[in-house]
C-alpha positions as CSV (number, residue, x, y, z in Angstrom):
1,X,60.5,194.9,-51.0
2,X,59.9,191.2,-50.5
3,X,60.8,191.2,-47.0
4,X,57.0,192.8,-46.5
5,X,55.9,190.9,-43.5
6,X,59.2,191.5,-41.8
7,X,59.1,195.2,-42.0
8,X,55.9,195.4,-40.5
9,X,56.7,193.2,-37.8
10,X,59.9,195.2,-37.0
11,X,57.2,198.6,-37.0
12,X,55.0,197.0,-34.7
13,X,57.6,196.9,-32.2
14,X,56.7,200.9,-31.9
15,X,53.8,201.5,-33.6
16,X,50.0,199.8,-33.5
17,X,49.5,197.1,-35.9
18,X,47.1,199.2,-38.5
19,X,49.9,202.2,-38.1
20,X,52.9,199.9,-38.7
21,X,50.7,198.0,-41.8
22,X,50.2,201.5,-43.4
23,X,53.9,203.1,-42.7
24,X,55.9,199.6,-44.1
25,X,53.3,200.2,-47.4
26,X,54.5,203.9,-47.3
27,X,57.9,203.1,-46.7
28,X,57.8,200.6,-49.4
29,X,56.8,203.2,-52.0
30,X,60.1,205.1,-51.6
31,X,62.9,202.2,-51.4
32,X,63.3,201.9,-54.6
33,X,63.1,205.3,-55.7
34,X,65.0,208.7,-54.6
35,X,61.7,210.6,-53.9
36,X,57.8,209.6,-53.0
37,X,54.6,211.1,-55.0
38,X,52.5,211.9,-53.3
39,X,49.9,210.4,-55.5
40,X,52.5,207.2,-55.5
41,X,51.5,205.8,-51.7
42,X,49.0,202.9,-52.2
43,X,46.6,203.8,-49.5
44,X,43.2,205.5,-49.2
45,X,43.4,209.3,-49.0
46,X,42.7,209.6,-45.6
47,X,44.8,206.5,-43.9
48,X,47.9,208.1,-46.4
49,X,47.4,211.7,-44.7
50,X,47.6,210.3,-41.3
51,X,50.3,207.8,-42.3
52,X,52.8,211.0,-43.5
53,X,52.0,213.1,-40.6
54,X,53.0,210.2,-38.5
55,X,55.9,209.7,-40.5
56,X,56.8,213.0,-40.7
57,X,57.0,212.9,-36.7
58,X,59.2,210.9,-36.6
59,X,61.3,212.4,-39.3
60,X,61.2,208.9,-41.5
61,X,60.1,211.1,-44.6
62,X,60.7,214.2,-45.5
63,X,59.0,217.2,-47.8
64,X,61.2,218.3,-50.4
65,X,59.6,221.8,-49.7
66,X,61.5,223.8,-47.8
67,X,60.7,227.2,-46.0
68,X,63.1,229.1,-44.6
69,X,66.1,226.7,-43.9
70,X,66.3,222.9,-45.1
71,X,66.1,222.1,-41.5
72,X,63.6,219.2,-41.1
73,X,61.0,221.9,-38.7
74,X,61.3,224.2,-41.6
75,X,59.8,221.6,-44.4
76,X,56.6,222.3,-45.6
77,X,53.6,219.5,-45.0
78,X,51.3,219.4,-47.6
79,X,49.1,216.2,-47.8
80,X,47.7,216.6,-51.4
81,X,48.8,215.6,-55.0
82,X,52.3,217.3,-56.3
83,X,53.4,216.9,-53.3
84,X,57.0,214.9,-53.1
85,X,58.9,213.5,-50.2
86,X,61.8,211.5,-49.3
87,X,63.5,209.1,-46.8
88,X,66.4,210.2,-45.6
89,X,69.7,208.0,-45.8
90,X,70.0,206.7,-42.4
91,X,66.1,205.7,-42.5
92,X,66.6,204.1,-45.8
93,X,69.3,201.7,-44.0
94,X,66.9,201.5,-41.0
95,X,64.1,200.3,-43.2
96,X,66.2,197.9,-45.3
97,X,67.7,195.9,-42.3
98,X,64.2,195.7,-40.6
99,X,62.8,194.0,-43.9
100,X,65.8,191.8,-43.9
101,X,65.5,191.0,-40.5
102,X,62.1,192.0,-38.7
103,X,64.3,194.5,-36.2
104,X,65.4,197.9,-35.8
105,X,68.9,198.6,-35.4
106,X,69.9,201.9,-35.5
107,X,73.2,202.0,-34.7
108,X,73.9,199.6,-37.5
109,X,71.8,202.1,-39.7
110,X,74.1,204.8,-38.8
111,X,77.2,203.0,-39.6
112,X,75.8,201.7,-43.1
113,X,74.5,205.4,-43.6
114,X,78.1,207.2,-43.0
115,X,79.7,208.2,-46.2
116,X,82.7,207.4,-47.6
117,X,84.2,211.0,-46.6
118,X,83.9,208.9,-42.9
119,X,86.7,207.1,-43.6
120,X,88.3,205.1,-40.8
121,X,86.4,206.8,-38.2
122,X,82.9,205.0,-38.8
123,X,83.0,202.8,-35.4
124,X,83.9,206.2,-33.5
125,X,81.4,208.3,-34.8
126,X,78.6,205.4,-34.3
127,X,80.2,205.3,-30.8
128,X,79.5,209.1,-30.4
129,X,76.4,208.7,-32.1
130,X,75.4,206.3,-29.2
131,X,76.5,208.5,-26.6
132,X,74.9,211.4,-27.7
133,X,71.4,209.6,-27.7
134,X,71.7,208.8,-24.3
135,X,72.3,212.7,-23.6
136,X,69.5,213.7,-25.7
137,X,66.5,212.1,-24.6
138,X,64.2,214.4,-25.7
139,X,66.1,214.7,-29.2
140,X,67.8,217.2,-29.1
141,X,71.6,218.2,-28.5
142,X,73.8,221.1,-28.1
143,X,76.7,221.8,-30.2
144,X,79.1,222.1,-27.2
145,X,77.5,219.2,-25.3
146,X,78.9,216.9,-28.8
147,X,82.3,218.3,-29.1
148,X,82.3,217.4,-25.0
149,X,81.8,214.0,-25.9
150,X,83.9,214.0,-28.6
151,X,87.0,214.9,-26.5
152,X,86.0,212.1,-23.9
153,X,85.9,209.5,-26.8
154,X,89.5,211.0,-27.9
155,X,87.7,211.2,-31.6
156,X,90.4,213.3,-33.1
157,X,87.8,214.9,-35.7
158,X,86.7,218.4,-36.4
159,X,83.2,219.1,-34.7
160,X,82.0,220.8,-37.4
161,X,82.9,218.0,-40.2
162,X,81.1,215.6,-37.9
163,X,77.9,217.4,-38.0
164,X,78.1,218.2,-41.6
165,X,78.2,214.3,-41.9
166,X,75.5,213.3,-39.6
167,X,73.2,216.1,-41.2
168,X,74.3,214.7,-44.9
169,X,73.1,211.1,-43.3
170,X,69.7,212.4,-42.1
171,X,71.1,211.4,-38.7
172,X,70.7,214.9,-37.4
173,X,68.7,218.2,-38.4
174,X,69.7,222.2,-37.3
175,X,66.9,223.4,-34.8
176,X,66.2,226.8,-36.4
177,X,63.0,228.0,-33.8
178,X,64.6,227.6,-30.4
179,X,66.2,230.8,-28.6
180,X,69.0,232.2,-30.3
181,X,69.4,235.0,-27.7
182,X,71.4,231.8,-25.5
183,X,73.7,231.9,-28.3
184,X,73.5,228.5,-28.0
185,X,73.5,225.7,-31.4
186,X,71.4,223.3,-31.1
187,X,70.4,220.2,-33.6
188,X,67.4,217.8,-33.9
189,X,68.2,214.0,-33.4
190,X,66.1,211.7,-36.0
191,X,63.3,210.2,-33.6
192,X,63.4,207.0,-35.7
193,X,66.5,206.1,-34.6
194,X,65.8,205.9,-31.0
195,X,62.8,203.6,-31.7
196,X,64.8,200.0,-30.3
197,X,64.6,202.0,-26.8
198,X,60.7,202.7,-26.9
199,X,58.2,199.7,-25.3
200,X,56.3,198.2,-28.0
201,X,52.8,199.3,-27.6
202,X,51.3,195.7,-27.1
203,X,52.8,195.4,-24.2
């Protein structure tokens, strides 16, 4: 990416400077291709561990690996050569506009990231994408609490299509460990993409 300096400075509205510096040369490494190596990141071993784990946390790269479900909590970590990860759509759109730019715009990353199966109804599922977030601030949502929302918005869509499209996007992930005796469905809202609303940490 040429818009290096950019990136970074968009990062370090979240992270500290020597965390944003090592995630934009992470990030970097996996722009241009589907997948990361992990013998592929241009960083010393143990700046590149911490660097994944952090971005891993915040769900901007993913292991291929998965254990028992391909939810994101279900992946497999390993920090070591062979391994292989990847960015997911909407992060890829995320990362893209902040190098073009030097901001984060998620909402605009969710609307690029949306598929062409969206159709017409890209400005209304960003719309519930944004309400949702403001349900969810620990980052995670219910399944009933969306199709809610999705009646108040008038979004004449089936709940289940929606999902399947935000999951496709990277947007959101199933939350496979929580208590299923509820008999409640819950789903895991990418961290990344609430990052305009955190305080940048050099304030």
């Amino acid at each position: 990416m040429k818009n290096t300096q950019r990136l970074k400075t968009a990062l370090k509205s979240q992270l500290q400077q020597q965390e944003a510096d090592q995630l934009a040369t992470l990030l970097e490494a996996g722009l241009s291709t589907e997948t990361i190596p992990y013998e592929d990141i241009d960083l010393p071993e143990d700046q590149k561990n911490d660097c994944i784990l952090t971005a891993f946390e915040e769900r901007m790269l993913i292991p291929v690996k998965s254990g028992q479900s391909p939810a994101w909590e279900d992946r497999i970590l390993a920090l070591c050569p062979g391994e292989i990860y990847f960015i997911p759509p909407v992060v890829r759109k995320l990362i893209e506009r902040a190098g073009q730019t030097g901001k984060l715009d998620p909402e605009r990353a969710v609307k690029e990231a949306l598929p062409a199966e969206a159709g017409n109804h890209v400005d209304e599922l960003v719309q519930l994408f944004q309400h949702v977030k403001r349900h969810a601030p620990s980052y995670t949502v219910e399944v009933g609490l969306m199709g809610t929302i999705m009646r108040q918005l008038e979004i004449a869509l089936d709940l289940h299509d929606v999902i399947d499209l935000f999951v496709i996007c990277g947007i959101i992930s199933s939350c496979t460990r929580g208590p299923m005796s509820t008999g409640l469905v819950w789903y895991e809202i990418n961290p990344c993409l609430y990052w305009n609303l955190k305080t940048n940490p050099a304030e």
